[in-house]
C-alpha positions as CSV (number, residue, x, y, z in Angstrom):
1,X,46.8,25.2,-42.1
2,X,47.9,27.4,-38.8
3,X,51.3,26.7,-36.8
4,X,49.3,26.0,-34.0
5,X,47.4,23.2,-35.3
6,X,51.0,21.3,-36.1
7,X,52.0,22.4,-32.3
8,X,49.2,21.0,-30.9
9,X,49.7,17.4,-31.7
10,X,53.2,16.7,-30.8
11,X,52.2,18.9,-27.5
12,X,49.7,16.5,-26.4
13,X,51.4,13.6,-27.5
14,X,54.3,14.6,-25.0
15,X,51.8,15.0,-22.3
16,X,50.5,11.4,-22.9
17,X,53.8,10.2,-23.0
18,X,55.1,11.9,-19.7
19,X,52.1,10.3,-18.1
20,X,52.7,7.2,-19.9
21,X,55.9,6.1,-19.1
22,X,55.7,6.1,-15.0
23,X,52.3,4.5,-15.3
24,X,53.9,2.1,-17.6
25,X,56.8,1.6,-14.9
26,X,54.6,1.4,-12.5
27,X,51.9,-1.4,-13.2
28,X,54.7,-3.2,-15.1
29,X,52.9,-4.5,-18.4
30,X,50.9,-2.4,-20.6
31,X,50.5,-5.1,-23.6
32,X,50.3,-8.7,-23.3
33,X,53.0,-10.1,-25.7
34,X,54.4,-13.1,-23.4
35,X,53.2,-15.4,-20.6
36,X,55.3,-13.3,-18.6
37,X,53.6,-10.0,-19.5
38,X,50.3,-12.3,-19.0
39,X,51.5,-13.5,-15.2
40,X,52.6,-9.7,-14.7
41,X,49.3,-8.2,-15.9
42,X,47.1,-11.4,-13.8
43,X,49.2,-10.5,-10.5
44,X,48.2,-6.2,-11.7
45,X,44.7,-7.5,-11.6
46,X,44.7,-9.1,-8.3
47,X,46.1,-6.0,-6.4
48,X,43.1,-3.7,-8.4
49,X,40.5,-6.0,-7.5
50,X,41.3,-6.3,-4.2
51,X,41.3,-2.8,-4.1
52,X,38.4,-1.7,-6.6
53,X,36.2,-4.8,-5.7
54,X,32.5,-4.0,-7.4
55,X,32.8,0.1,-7.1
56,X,32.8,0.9,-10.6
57,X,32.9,4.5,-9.9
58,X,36.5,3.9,-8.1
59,X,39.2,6.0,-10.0
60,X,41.1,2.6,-10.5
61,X,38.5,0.8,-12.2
62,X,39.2,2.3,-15.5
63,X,42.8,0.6,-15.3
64,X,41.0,-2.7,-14.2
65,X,39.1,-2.7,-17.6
66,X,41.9,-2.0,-19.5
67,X,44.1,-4.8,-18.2
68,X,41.2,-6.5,-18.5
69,X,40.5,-6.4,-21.9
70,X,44.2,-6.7,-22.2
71,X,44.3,-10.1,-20.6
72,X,41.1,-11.2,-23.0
73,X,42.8,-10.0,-26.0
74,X,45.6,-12.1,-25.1
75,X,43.7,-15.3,-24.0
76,X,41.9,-15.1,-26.9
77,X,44.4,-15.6,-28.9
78,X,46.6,-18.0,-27.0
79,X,44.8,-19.9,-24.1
80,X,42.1,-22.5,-25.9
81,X,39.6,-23.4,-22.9
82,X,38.2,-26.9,-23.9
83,X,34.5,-27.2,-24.2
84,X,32.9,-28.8,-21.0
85,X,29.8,-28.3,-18.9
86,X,29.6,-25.4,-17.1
87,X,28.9,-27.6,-13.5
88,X,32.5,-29.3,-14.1
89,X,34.3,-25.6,-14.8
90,X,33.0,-25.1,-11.4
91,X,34.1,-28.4,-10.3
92,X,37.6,-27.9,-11.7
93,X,38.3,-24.4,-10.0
94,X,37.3,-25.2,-6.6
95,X,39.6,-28.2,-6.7
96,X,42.2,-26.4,-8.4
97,X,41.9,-23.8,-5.4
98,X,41.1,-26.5,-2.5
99,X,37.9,-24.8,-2.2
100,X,34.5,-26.2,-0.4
101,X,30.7,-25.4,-1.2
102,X,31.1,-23.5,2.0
103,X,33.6,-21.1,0.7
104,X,32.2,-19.6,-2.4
105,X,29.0,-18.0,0.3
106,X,30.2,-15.1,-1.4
107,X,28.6,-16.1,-4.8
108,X,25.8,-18.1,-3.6
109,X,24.4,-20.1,-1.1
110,X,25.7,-23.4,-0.2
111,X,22.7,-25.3,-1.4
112,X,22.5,-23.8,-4.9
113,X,26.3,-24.8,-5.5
114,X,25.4,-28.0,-4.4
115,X,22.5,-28.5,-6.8
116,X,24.6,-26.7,-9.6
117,X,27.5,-29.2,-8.8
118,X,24.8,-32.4,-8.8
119,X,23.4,-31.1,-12.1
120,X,19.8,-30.4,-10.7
121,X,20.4,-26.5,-11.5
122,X,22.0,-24.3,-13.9
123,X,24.1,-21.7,-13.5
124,X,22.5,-17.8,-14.3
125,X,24.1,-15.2,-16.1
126,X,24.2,-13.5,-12.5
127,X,26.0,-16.1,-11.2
128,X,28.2,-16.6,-14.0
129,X,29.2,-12.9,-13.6
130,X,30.2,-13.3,-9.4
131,X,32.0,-16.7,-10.5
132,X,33.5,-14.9,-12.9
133,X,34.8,-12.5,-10.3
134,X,35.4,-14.8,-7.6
135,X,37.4,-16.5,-10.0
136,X,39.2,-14.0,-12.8
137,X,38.0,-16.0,-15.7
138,X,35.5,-14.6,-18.4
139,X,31.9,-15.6,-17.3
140,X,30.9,-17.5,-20.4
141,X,32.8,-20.4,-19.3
142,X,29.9,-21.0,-16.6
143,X,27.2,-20.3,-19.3
């Protein structure tokens, strides 16, 4: 084995660590350990999204997937979501955020959330996906 091959390693791990560490700083939480690791990474989320929003080619977006699958990891393991009709998750949210039909326009018309609510219509996977969004919650819990 060459001398350069055992440089290499500890060469690139430095690099990933001097990169690390602000980034680490910066965003706050890099692993979810704690509900306050869980708040911190949620709050990270909210700032990325509001500034990715759907451009998955933004140079951000990467760091919204990993928090991301950070936060699923974590609720995974800790948050138990009980099992209940899709309509009533939908029910639960907008009351939770004092929302009206009106104001989720951005997922879908007024009328569909009305029949969704009433029970005369289900909720799609495309839907699912924009609640999901609209909401920060995985998109199964509408499915």
């Amino acid at each position: 084995m060459s001398v350069s091959v055992l440089v290499r390693p500890s060469k690139i791990a430095y690099a990933i660590l001097k990169a690390w560490m602000p980034f680490k700083e910066l965003v706050g939480v890099t692993g979810i350990h704690t509900d306050d690791d869980y708040a911190q990474a949620r709050a990270t989320i909210e700032v990325l999204l509001d500034e990715v929003g759907d451009d998955e080619g933004h140079p951000l977006a990467d760091v919204l997937d990993f928090l991301s699958d950070q936060i699923k990891a974590y609720e995974d393991e800790h948050v138990v979501i009980p099992e209940t009709e899709p309509k009533e998750v939908l029910r639960f949210l907008m009351e939770q955020q004092g929302l009206k039909q009106e104001d989720l326009s951005d997922c879908a018309p007024q009328g569909r959330i009305s029949d969704i609510l009433a029970g005369k219509r289900s909720i799609s996977k495309d839907l699912a996906k924009r609640f999901a969004q609209r909401f920060h919650i995985r998109a199964d819990v509408f499915l």
